[in-house]
N, CA, C and O atoms as a DFTB+ gen file, in Angstrom:
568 C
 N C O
     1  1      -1.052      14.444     -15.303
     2  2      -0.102      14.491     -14.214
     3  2      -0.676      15.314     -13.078
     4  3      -1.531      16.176     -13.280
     5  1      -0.069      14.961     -11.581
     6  2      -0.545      15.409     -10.512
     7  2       0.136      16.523     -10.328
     8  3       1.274      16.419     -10.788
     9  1      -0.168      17.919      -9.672
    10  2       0.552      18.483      -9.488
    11  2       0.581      18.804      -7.957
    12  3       1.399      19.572      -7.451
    13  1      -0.477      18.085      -7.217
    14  2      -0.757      18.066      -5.645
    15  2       0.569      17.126      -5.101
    16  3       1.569      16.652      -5.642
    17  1       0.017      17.131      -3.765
    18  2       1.598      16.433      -3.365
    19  2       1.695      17.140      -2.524
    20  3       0.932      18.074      -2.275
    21  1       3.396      16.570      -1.477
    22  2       3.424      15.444      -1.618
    23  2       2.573      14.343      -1.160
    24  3       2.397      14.251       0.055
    25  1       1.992      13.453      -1.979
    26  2       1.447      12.346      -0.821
    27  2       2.404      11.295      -0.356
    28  3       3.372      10.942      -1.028
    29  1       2.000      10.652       1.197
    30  2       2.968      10.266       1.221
    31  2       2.298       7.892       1.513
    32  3       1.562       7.261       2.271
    33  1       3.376       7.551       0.124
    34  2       2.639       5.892       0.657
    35  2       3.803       5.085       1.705
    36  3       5.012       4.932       1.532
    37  1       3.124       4.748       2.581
    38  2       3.586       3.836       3.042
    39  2       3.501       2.285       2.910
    40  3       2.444       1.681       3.095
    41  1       5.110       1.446       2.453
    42  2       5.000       0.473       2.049
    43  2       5.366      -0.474       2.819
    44  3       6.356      -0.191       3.493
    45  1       4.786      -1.858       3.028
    46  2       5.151      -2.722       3.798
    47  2       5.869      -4.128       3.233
    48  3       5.183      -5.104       2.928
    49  1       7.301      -4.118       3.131
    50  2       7.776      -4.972       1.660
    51  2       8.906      -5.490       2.463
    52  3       9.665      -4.699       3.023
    53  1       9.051      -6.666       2.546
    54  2      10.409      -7.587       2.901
    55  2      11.346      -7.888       2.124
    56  3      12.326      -8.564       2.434
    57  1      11.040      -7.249       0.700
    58  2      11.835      -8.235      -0.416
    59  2      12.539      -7.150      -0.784
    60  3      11.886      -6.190      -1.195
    61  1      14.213      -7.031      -0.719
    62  2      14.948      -5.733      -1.219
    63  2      14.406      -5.378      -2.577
    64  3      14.113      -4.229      -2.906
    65  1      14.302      -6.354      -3.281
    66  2      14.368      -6.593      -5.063
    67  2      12.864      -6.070      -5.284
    68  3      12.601      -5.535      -6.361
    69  1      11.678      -6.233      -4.111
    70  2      10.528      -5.275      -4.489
    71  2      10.689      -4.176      -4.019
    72  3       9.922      -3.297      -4.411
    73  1      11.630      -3.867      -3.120
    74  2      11.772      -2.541      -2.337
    75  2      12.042      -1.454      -3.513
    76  3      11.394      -0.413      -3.624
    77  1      13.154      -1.873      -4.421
    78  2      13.832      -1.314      -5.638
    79  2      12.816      -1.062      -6.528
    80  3      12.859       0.117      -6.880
    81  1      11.885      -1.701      -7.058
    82  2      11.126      -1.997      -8.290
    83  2       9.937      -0.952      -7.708
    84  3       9.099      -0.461      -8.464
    85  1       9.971      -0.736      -6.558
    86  2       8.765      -0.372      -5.982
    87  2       9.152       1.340      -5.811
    88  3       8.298       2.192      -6.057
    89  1      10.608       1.715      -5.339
    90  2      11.157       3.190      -5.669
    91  2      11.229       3.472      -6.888
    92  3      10.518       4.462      -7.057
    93  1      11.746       3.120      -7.951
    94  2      11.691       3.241      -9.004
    95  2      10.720       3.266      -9.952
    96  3      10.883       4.098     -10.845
    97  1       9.997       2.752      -9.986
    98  2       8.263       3.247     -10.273
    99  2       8.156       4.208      -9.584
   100  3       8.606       5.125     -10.271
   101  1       7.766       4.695      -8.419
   102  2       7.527       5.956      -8.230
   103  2       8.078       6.937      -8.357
   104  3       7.440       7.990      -8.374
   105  1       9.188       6.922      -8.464
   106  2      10.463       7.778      -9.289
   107  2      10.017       8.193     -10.008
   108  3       9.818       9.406      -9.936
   109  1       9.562       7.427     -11.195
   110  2       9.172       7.367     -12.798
   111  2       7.721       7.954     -12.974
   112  3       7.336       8.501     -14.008
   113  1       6.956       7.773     -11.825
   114  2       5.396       7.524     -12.199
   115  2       5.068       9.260     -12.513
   116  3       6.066       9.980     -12.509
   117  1       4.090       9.738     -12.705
   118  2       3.549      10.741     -12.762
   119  2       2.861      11.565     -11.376
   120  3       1.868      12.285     -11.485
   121  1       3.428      11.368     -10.341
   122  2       2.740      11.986      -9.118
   123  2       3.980      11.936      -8.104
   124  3       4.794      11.026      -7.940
   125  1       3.883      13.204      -7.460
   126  2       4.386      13.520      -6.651
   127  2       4.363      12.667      -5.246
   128  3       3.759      12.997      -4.226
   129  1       4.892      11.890      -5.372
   130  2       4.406      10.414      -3.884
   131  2       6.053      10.328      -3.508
   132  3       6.889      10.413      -4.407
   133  1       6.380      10.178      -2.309
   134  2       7.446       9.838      -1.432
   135  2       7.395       8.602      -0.552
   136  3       7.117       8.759       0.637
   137  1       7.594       7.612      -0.939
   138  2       7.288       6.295      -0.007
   139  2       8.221       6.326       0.878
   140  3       9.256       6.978       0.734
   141  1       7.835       5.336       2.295
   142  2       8.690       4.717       3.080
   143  2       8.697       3.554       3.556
   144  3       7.591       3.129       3.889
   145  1       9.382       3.032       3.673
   146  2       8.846       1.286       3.756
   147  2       9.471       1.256       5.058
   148  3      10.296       1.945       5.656
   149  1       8.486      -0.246       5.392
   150  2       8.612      -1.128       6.442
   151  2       8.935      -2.490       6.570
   152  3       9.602      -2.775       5.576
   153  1       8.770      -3.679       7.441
   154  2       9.520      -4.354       6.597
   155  2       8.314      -5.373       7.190
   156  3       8.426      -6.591       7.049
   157  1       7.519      -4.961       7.653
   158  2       5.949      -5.661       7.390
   159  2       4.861      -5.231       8.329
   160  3       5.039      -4.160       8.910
   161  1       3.506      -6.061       8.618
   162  2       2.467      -5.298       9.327
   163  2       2.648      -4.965      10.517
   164  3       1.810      -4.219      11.022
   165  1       3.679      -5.372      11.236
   166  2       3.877      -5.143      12.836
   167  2       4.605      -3.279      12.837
   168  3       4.431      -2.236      13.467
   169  1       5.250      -3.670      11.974
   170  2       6.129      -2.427      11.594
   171  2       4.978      -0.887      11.348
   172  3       5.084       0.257      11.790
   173  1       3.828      -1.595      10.367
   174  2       2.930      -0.684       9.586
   175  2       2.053      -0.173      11.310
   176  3       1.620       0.972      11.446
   177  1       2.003      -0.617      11.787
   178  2       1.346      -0.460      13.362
   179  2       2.599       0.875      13.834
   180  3       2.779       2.092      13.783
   181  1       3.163      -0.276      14.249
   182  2       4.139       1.161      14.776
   183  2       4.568       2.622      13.956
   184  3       4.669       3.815      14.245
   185  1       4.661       2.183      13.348
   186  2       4.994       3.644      12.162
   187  2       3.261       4.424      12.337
   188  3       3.317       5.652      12.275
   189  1       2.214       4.004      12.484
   190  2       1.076       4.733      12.584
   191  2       0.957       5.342      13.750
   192  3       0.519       6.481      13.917
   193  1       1.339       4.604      14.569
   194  2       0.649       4.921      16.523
   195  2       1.940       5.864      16.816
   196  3       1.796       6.466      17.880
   197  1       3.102       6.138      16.188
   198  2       3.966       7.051      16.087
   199  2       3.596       8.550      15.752
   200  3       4.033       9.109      14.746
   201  1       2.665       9.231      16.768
   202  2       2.468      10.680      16.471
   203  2       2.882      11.354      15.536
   204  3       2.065      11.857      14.764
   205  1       4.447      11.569      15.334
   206  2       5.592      12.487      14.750
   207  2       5.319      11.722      13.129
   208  3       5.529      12.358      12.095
   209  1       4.939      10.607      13.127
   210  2       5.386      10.257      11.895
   211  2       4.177      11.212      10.674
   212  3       3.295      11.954      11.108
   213  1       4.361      11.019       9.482
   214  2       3.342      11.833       9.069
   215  2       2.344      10.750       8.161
   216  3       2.703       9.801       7.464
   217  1       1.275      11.145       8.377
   218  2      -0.231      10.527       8.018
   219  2      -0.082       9.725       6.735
   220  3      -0.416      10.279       5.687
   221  1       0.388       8.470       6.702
   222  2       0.120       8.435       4.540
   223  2      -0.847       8.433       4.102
   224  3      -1.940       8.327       4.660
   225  1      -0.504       8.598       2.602
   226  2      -2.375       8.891       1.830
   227  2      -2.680       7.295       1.489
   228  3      -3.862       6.979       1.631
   229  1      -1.447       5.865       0.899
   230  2      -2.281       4.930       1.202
   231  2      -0.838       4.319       1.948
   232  3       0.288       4.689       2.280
   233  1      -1.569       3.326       1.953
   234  2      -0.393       1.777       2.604
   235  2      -0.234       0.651       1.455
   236  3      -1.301       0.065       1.269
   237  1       0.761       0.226       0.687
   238  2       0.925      -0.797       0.132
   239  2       1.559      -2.035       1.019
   240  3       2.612      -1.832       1.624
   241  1       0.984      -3.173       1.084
   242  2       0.978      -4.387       1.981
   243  2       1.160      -5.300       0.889
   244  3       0.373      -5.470      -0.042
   245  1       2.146      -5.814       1.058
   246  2       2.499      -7.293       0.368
   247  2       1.777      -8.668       1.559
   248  3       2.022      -8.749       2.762
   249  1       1.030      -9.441       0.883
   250  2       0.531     -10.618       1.211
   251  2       0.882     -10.878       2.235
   252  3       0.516     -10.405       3.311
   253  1       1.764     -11.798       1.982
   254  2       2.586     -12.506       2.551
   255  2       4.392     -11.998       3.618
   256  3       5.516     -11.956       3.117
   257  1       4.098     -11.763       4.791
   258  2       5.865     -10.971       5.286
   259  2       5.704     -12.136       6.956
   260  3       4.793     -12.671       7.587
   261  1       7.226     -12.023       7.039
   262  2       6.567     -12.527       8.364
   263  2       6.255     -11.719       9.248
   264  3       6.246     -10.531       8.925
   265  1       5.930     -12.063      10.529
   266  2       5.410     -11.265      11.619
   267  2       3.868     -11.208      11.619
   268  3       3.102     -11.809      12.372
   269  1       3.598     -10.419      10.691
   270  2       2.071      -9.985      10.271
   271  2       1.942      -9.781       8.785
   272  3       2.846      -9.049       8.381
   273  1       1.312     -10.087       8.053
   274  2       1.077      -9.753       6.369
   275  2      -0.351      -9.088       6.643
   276  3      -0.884      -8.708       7.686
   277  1      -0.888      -9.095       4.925
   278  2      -1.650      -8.464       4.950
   279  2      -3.284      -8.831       5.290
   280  3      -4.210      -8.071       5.571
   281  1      -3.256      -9.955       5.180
   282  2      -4.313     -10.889       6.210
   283  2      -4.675     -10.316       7.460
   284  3      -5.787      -9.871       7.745
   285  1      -3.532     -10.359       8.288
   286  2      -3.503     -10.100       9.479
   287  2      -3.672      -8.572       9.976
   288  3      -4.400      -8.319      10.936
   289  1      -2.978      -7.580       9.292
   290  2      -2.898      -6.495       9.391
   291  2      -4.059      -5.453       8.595
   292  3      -3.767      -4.261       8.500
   293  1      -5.393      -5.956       8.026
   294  2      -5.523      -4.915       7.223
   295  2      -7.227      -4.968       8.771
   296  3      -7.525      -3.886       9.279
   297  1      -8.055      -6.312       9.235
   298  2      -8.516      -6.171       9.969
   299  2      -8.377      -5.389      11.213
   300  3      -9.387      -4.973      11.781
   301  1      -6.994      -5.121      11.754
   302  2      -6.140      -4.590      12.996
   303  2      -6.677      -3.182      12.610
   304  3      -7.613      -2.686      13.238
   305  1      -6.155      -2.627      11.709
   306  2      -6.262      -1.462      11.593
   307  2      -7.811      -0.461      10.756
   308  3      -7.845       0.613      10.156
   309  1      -8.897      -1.479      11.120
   310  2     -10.093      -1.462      11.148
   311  2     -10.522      -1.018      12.339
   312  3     -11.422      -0.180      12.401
   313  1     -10.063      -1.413      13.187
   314  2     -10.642      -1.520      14.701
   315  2      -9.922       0.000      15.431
   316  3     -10.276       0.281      16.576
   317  1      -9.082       0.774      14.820
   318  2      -8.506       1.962      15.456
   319  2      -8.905       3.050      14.479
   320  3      -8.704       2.926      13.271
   321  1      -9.513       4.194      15.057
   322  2     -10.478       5.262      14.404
   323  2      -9.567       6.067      13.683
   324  3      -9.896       6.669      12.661
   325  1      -8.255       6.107      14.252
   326  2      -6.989       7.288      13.961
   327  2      -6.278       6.058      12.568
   328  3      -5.425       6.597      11.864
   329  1      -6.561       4.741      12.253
   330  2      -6.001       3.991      10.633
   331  2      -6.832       4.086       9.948
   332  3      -6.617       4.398       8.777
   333  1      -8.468       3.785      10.549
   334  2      -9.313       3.177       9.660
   335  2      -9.703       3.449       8.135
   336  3     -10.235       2.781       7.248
   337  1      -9.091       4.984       8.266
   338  2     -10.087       5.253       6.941
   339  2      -8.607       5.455       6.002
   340  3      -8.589       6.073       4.937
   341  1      -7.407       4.810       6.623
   342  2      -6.045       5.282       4.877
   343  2      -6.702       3.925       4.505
   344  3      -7.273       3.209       5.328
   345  1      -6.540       3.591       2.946
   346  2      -6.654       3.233       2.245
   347  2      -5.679       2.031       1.978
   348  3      -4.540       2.358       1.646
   349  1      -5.889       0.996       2.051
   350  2      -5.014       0.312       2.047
   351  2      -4.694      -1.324       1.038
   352  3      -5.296      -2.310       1.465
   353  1      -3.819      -1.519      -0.174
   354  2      -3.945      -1.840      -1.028
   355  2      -2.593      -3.090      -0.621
   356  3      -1.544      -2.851      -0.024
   357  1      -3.079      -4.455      -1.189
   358  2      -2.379      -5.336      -0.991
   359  2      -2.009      -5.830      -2.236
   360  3      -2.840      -6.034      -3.121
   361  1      -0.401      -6.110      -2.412
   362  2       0.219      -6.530      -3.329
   363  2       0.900      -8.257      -3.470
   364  3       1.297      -8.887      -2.490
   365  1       0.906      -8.508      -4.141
   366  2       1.535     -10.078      -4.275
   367  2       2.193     -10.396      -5.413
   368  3       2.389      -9.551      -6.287
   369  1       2.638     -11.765      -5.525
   370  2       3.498     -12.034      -6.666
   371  2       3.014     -12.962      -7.400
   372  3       3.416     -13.099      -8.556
   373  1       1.729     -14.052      -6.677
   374  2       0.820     -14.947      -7.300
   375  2      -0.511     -14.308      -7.707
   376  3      -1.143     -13.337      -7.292
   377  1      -0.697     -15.201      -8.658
   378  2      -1.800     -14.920      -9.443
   379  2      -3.013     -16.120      -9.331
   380  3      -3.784     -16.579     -10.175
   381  1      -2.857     -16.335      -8.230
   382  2      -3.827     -17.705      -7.865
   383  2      -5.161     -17.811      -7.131
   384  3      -5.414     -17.636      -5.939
   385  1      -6.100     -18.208      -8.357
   386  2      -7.380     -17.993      -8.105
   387  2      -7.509     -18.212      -6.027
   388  3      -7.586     -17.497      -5.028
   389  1      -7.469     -19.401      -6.326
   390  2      -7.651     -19.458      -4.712
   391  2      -7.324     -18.120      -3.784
   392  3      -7.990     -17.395      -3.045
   393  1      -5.815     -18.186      -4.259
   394  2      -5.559     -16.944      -3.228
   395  2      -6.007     -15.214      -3.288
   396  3      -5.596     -14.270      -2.614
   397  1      -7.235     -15.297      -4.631
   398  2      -7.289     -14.335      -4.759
   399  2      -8.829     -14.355      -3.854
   400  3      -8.988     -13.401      -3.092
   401  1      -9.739     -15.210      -3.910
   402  2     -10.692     -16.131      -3.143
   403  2     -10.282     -15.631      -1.233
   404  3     -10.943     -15.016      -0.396
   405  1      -9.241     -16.111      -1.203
   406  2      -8.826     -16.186       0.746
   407  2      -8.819     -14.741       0.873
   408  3      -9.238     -14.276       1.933
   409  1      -8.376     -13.887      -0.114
   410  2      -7.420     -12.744       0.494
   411  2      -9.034     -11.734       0.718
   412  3      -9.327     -10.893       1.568
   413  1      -9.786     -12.270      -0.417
   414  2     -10.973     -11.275       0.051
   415  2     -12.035     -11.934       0.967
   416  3     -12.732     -11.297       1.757
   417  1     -12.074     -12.925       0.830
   418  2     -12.486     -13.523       2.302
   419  2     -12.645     -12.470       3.254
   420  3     -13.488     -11.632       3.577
   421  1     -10.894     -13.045       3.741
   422  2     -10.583     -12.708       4.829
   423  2     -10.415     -11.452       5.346
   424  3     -10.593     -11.217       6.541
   425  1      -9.962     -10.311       4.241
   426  2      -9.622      -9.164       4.519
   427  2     -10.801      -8.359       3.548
   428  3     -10.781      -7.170       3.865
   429  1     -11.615      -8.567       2.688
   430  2     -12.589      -7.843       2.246
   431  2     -11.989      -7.074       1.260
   432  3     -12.435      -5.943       1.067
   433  1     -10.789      -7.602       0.410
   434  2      -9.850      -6.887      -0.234
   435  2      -9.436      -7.598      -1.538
   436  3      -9.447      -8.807      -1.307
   437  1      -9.125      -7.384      -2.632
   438  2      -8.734      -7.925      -3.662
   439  2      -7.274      -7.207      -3.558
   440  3      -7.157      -6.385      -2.649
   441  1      -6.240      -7.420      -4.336
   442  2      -5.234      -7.347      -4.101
   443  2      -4.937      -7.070      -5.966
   444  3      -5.720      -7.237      -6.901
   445  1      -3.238      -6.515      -5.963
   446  2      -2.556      -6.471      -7.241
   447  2      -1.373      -6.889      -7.355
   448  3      -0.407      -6.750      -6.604
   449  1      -1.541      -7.671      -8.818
   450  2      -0.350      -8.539      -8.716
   451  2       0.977      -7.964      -9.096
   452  3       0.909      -7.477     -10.225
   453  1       2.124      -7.851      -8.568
   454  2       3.647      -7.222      -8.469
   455  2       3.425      -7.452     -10.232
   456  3       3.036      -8.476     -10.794
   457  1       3.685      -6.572     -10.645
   458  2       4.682      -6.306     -12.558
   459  2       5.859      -6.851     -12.589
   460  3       6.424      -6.757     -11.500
   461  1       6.356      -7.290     -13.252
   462  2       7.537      -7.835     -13.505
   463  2       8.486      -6.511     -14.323
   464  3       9.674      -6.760     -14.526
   465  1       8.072      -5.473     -14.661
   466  2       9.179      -4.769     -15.196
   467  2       8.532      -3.522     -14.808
   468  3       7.360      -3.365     -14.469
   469  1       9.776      -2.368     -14.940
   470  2       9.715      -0.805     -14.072
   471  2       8.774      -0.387     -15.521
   472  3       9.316       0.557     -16.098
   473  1       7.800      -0.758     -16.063
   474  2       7.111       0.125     -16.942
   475  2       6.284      -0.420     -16.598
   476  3       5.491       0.469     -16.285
   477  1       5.788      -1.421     -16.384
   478  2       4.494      -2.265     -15.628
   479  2       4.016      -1.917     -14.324
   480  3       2.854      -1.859     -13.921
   481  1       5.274      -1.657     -13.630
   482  2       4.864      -1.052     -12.240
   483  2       4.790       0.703     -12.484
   484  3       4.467       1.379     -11.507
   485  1       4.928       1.021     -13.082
   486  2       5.113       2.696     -13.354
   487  2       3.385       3.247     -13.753
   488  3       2.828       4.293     -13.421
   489  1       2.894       2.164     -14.525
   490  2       1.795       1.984     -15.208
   491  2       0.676       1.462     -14.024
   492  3      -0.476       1.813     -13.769
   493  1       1.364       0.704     -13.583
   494  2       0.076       0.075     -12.556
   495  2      -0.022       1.323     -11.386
   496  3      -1.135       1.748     -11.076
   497  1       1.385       1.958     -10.671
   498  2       1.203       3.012      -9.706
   499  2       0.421       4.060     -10.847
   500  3      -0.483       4.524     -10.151
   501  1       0.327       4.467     -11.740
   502  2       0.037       5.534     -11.915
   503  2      -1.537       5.553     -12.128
   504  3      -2.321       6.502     -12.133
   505  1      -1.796       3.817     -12.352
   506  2      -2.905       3.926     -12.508
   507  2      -4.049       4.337     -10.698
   508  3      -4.974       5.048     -10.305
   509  1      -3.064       3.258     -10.203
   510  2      -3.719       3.668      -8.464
   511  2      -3.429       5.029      -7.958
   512  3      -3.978       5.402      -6.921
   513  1      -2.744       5.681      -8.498
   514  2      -2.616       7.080      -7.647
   515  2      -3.475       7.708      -8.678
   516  3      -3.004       8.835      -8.831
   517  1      -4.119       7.613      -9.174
   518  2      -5.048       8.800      -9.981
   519  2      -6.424       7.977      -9.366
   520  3      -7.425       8.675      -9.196
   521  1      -6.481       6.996      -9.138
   522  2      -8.218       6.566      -8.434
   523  2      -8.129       7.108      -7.217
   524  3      -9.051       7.844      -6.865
   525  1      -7.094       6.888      -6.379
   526  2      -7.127       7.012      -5.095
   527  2      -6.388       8.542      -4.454
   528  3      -6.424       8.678      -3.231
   529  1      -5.831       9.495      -5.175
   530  2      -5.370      10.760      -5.306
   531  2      -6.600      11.525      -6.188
   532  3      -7.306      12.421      -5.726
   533  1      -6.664      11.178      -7.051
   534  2      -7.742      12.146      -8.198
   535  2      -9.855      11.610      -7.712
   536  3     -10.954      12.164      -7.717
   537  1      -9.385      10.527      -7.449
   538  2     -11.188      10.209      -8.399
   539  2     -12.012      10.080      -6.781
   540  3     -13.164      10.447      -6.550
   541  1     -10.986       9.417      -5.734
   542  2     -11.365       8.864      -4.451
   543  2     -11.875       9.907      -3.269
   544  3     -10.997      10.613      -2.773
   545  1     -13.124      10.044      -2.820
   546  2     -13.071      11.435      -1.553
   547  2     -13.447      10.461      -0.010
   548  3     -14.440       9.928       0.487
   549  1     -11.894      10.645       0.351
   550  2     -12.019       9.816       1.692
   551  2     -12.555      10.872       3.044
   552  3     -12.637      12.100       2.995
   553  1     -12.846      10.064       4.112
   554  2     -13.422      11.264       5.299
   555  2     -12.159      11.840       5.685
   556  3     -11.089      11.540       5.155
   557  1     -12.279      12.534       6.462
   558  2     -11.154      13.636       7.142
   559  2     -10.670      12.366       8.221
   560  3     -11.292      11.477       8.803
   561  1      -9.261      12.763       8.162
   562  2      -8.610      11.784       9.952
   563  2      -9.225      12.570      11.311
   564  3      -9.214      13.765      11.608
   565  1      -9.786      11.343      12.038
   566  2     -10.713      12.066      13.488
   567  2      -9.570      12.850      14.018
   568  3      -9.709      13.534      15.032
């Protein structure tokens, strides 16, 4: 267990029913993390270029939202020195070769597939917050 903290993830999720599954795992998980969600990549922009807001340690991006998903949004925030280096992890609900094929294509990213139950997701966050909290040494924000 972590005893650092808080970190804070920012999530980018349209779906109430992942919004839930997605607090509740972290509720549960073993690390001190406080999410806030958005309700997709246009959103994940503004919540960054927002001074006041505070820095997250990663971004969870679901695939697919409208406006901008994670296709669209993970290149964007390549190109600005003050996003580039959070960490940013894309989630989905398919498990389809192809789309696992496009998503790194396009975004240079493999992605994880949504759990179907709060011990699956409790298990899968706890596994990403100990690579990317414990094992990961990112650069300092410019």
């Amino acid at each position: 267990m972590s005893n650092q903290g808080p970190h804070l993830v920012l999530i980018a999720e349209d779906d109430p029913d992942d919004r839930t599954l997605f607090e509740e795992g972290f509720r549960q998980s073993d690390y001190n993390v406080e999410c806030r969600f958005v309700k997709d990549g246009v959103e994940v922009v503004g919540y960054l270029r927002e001074e006041a807001n505070p820095r997250p340690s990663l971004i969870f991006v679901d695939l697919r939202m409208p406006r901008m998903g994670a296709i669209e949004l993970i290149p964007y925030l390549k190109t600005d020195p003050r996003m580039d280096t959070i960490p940013v992890l894309v989630f989905t609900g398919s498990n389809s070769e192809e789309e696992v094929r496009k998503v790194y294509a396009e975004s240079g990213k493999a992605y994880v597939i949504k759990p179907s139950s709060i011990k699956g997701w409790v298990e899968t966050l706890n596994h990403i917050f100990k690579y990317w909290f414990e094992t990961v040494r990112l650069p300092h924000q410019p």
